[in-house]
C-alpha positions in Angstrom: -48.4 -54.6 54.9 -46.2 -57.1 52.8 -46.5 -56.2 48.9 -43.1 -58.6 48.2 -44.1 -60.3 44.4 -41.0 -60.2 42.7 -41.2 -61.1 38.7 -39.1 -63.5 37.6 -37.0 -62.6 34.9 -36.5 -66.2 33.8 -40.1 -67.2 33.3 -40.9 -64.0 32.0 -38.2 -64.2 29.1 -39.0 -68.2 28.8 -43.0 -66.8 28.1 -41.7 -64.8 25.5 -39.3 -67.0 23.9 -42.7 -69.7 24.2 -45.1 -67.2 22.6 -47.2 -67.2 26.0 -46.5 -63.3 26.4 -45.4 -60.3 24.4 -43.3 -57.4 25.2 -46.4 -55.4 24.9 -48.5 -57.5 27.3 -45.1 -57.7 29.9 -45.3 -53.9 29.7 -49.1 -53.8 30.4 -48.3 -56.2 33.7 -46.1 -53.8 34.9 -48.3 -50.5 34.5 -51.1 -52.5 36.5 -48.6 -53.9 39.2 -47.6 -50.3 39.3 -51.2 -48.4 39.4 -52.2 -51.3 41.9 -48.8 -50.8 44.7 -47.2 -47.7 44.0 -49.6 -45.2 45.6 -47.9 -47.0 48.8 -44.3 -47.6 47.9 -43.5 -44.7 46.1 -40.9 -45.8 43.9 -41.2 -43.9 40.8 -40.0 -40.6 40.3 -43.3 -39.0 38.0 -45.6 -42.0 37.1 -46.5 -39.4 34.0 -43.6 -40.5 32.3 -43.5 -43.7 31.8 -42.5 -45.1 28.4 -43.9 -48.4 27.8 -41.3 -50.5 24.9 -40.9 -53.0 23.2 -38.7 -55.3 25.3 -38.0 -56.5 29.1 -39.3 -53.3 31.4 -36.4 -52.0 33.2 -36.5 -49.1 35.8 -33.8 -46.6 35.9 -32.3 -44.7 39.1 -33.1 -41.0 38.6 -29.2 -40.2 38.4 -28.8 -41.9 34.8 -30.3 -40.1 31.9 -33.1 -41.6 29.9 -33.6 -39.7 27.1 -37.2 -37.5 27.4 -37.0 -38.2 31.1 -35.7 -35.0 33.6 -32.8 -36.8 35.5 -33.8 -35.0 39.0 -31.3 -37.1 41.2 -33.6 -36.7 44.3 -32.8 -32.9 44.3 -35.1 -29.8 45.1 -32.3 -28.5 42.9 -32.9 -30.4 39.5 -36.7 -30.0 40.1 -37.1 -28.1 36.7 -34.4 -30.2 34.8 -34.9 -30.2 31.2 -35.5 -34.1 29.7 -32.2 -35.5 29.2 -31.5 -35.3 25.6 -29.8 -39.1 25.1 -29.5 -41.8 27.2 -26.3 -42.7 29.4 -24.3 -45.3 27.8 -25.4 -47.7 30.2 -28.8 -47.5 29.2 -28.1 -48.1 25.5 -26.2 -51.0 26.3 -29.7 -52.2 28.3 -31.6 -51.3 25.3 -29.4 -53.6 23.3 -29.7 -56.4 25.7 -33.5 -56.1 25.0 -34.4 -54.6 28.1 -37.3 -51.6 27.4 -36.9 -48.6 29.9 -40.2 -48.1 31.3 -39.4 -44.4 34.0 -37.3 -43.0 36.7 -37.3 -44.5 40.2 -36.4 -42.6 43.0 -32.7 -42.3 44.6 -31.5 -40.3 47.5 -30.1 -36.9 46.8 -27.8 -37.3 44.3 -27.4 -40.7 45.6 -26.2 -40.1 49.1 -28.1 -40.4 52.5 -31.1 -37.8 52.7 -34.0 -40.3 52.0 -36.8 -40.1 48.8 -40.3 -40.7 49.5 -40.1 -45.0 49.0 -40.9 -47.7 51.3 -39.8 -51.2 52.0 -42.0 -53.3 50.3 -41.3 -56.5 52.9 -42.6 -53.7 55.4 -43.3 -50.3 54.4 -43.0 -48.9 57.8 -39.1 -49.9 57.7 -36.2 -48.2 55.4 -35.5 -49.3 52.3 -32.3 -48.7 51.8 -30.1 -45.7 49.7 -29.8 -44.7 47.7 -31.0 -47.2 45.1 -34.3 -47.4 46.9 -36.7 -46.6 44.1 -35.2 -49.5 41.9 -34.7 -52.2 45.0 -38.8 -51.6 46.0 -39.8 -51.6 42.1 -38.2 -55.4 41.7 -38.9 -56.7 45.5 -42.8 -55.6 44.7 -42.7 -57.2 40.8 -43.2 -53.4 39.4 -40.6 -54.4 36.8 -38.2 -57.9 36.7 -35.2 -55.5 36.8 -34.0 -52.5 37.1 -31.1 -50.4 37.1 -28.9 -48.6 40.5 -25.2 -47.1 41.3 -23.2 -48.3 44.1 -20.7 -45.3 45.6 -20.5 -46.8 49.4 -23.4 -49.5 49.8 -26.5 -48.0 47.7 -27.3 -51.5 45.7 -26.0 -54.1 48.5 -27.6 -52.5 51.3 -31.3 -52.1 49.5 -31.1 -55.8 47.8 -30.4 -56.7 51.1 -33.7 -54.9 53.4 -36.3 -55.6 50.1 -35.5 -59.4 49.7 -34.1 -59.2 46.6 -31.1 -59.8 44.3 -28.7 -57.2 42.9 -24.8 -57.1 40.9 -22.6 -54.3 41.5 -20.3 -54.6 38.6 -16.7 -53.5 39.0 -15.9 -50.6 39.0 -15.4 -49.2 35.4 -17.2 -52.0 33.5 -19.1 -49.5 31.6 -19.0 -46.2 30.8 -20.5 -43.5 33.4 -21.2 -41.4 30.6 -24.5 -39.7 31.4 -25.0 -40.5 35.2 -24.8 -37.8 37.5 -22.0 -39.4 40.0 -21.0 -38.6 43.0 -17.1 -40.5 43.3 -15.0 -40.8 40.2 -13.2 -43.5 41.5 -15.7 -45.6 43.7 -18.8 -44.9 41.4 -20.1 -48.8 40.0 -23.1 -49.8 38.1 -25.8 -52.1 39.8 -28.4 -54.2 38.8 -31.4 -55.6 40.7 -33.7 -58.4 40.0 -35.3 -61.5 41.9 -32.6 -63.8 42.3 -29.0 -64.4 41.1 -30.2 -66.8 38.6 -32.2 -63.6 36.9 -28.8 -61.8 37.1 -26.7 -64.3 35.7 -29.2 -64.3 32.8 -29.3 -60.1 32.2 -26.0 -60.4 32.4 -25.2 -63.0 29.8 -27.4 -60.6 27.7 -25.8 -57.3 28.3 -22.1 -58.9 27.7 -23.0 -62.1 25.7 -21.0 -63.9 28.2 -22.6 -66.3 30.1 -22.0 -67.0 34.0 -19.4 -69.7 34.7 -20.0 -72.4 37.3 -17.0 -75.0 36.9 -16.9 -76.2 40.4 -18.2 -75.1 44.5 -15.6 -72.5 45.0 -13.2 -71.8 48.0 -15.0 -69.7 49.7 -13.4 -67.0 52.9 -16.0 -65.7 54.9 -15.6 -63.0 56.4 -17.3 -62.5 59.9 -16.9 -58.0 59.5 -16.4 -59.2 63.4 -13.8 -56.0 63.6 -16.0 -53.6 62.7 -19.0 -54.3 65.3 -21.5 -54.3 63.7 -23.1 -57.3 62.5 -26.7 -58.0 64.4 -27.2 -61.2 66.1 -29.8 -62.9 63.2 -27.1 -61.3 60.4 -24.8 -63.3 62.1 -26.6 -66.7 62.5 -27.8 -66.1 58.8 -23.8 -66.4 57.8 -23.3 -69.2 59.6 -25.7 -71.3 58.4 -25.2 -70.7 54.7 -21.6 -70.9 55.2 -22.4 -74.0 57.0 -24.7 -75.4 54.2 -22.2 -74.4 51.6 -19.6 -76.2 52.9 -21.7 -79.7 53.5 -22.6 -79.1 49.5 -18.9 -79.2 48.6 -17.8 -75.7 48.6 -14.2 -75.5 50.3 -14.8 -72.7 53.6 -12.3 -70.8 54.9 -12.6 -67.9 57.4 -10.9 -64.7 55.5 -8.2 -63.7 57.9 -7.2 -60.1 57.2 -10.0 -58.3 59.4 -7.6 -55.3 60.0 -7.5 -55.0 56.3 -11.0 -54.4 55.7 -11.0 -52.0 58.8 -8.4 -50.1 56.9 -10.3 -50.0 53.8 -13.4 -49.1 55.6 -11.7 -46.2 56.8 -10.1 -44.9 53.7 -13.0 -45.2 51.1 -15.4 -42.3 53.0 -11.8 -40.0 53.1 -11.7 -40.5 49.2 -15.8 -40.2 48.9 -16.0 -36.7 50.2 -13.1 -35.2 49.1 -14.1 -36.4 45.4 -17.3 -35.6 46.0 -16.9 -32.0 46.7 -15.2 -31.7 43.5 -17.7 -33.6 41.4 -20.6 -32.0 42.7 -18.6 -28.5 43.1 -21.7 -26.2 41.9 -23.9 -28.1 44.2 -21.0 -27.2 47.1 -21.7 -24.2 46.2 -25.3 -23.8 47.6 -25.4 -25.9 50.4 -27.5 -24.3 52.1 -30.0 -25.7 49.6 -29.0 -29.4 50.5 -29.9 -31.8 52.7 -27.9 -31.9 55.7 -26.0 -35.2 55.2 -25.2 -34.1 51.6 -24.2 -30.6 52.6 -22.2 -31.8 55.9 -20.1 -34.3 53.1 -19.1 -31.9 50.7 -18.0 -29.5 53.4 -15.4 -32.6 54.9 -14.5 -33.4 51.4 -13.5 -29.4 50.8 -11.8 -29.5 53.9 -10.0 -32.8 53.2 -6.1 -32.5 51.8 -4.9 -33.9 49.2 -2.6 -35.4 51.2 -5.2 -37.2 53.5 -6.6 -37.8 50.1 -3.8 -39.7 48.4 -3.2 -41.4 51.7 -6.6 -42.8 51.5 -5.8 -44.0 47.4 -2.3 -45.4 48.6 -4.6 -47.6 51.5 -6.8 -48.5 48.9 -4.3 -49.8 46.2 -2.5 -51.5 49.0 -5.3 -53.3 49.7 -5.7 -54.5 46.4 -2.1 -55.2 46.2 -2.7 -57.4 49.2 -6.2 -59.0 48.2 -5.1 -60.4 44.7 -5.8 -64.0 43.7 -6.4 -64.8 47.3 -9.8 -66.1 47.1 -12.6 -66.8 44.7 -15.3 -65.6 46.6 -15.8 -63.9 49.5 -18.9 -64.2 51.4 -20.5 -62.0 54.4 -23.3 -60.3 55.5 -24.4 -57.7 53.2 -25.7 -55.6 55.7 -25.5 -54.9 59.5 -29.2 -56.5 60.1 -32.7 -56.2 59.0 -34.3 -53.2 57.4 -34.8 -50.4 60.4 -37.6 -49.4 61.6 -38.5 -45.7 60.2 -38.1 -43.5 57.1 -35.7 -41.0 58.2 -32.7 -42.6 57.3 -31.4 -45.5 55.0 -29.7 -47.3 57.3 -25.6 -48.0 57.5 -23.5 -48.9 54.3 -20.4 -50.2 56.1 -20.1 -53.4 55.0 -19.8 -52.4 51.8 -17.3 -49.9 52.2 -13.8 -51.7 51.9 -14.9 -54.0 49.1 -16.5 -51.2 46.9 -13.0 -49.0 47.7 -11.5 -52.0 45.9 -14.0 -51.7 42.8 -14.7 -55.5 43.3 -17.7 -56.7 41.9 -20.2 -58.0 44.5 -23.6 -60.1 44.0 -26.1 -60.0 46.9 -28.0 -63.4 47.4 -31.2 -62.9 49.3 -33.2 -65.8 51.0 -32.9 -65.4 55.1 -35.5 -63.4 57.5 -35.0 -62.5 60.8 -37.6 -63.6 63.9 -40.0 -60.7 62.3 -39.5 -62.5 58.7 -37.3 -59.4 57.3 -34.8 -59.9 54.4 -31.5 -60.5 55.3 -29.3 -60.4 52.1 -25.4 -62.1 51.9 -23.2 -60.9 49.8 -20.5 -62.5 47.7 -17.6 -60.5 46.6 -15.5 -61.9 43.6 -12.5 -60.7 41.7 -12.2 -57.5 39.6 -13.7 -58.0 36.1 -15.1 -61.7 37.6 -18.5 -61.2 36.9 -19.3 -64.5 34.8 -17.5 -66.6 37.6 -19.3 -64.9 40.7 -22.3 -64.9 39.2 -21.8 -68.6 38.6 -21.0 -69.1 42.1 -23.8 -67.3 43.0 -26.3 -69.1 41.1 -24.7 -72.4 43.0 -25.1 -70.7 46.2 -28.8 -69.6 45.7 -29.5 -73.1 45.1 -27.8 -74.7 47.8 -29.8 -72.1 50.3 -32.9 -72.9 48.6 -32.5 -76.6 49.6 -32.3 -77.5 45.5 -29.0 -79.0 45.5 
């Protein structure tokens, strides 16, 4: 069964501006959309607590507090949390931006790989993603026009891309991660999901006030991940058609030439994942035997990691960077390895979005391609640290171009 519907943002807040809606009546839509599809995708957390506002409804990943909501991050352990008593700061600056928090949807445990109960809305017998699952099927099935994620390895790119939809990862300490149960001090980012890029670029001129910036088609690298084997065959022809459509709509296209870089990276940022990871989530470390075995297994390497492998895997990192800077506008490449998996057991591979999330870059994914079966298959464009209004621009021209409207 296919329950894709996404809600677009734009027309929504257009209705609004128009009088044709009210936040009362958006908030009604999504309790029905929810009652109607949710007994089969499973996104939310405790359909109980939903808290219908006065503004844009907005899910939030059960790791970021909502005040009166438990924050359970996918864990037997938190299972009789208290309601969080505030929100994080990232949910206040939402609230400001007008958006209304409507519940929890459901994450991994504490956002790593051991799955929640959700399924793929483009095919609910196929993964949809980690560990920002709950909020990627809430905005691919039109639950809610947006809703809120975390990115540590791929957990926002990797779900955009199986469920169809759109998502920003911002860079990496754009906002506070005051009141989010993290995982990675240091590779931790906010995400954002919502229909498509243009509905991005539009939440995000509301959170910052800034608006996305789209002064000419970019230079773009493109970046096969041909080193680290293992890009699918449709993945592949997907990139090579949009870099080919790009280019004949005047965007300059340029293969990104250091491969071995990204393979570096790729290597370095799980190294600086687990061994941060068994520090941040120490008194979880200490009952593993409680976890999930993915979780337990990567807080065990990450106590058994030095600090010298450690700050080998920083000193990689900030090479990289070092290496990377004002090289490109964008970068664009496959945002995932292929389509969705078949199954529910796992949430699929994030390792094409290691090496650019070590770097903190932000990263939009653009969706639009299926495979032969018609399952999403996401891109993703990587811009430069604190770029947000620029790559969001560019990726507002490249959702258009790939749409066949300019």
């Amino acid at each position: 069964m296919n329950l894709m519907r996404p809600w677009s943002l734009r027309e929504l807040v257009q209705d609004l501006r128009q009088g044709r809606t009210t936040p009362e009546a958006a908030s009604r839509r999504a309790l029905a959309r929810i009652a109607e599809t949710d007994a089969e995708l499973r996104a939310w957390v405790d359909r109980t607590a939903f808290l219908p506002g006065t503004g844009v409804p907005l899910g939030v990943k059960d790791i970021i507090d909502l005040a009166g909501v438990p924050t359970r991050c996918g864990s037997t352990l938190r299972a009789e949390a208290a309601p969080a008593t505030s929100d994080a700061a990232i949910v206040t600056a939402w609230r400001s931006a007008g958006m209304a928090p409507l519940g929890k949807t459901v994450t991994t445990e504490f956002a790593f790989f051991a799955p929640g109960p959700t399924r793929n809305p483009a095919a609910l017998g196929h993964t949809p993603g980690g560990s920002s699952s709950g909020s990627a099927a809430a905005v691919a099935s039109g639950q809610v026009p947006l809703a809120l994620g975390s990115q540590t390895a791929g957990s926002v790119t990797r779900p955009a891309s199986y469920c169809g939809v759109a998502s920003l990862v911002m860079s990496h300490g754009r906002y506070p991660s005051t009141g989010v149960t993290g995982l990675s001090p240091s590779l931790d980012s906010h995400g954002v999901f919502a229909a498509t890029a243009a509905d991005l670029a539009l939440a995000w001129s509301a959170l910052t006030g800034d608006s996305a910036r789209e002064p000419r088609p970019p230079r773009i690298l493109v970046w096969s991940a041909d080193a680290l084997d293992v890009v699918e065959a449709p993945m592949r022809h997907a990139l090579t058609q949009a870099a080919k459509r790009l280019r004949e709509a005047g965007a300059t296209v340029e293969p990104f030439r250091d491969e071995q870089l990204m393979v570096e990276l790729t290597a370095a940022h799980p190294v600086v994942m687990a061994y941060e990871a068994a520090r941040e989530r120490s008194a979880e470390l200490a009952v593993a035997e409680r976890l999930s075995a993915p979780l337990a297994q990567l807080l065990r390497a990450g106590a058994a990691t030095s600090a010298d492998e450690y700050e080998t895997a920083r000193a990689t990192i900030a090479e990289g960077s070092d290496r990377l800077a004002d090289v490109f506008d964008v970068v664009l490449g496959p945002a995932a390895p292929g389509a969705a998996p078949h199954g529910l057991e796992a949430t699929g591979n994030p390792v094409l979005s290691r090496g650019w999330q070590a770097l903190g870059l932000p990263v939009v994914t653009v969706p639009g391609f299926t495979d032969a079966a018609g399952l999403p298959l996401g891109l993703q464009l990587v811009g430069r640290h604190g770029g947000e209004n620029e790559l969001l621009g560019h990726a507002c021209w490249a959702e258009r171009v790939l749409a066949g409207d300019s």
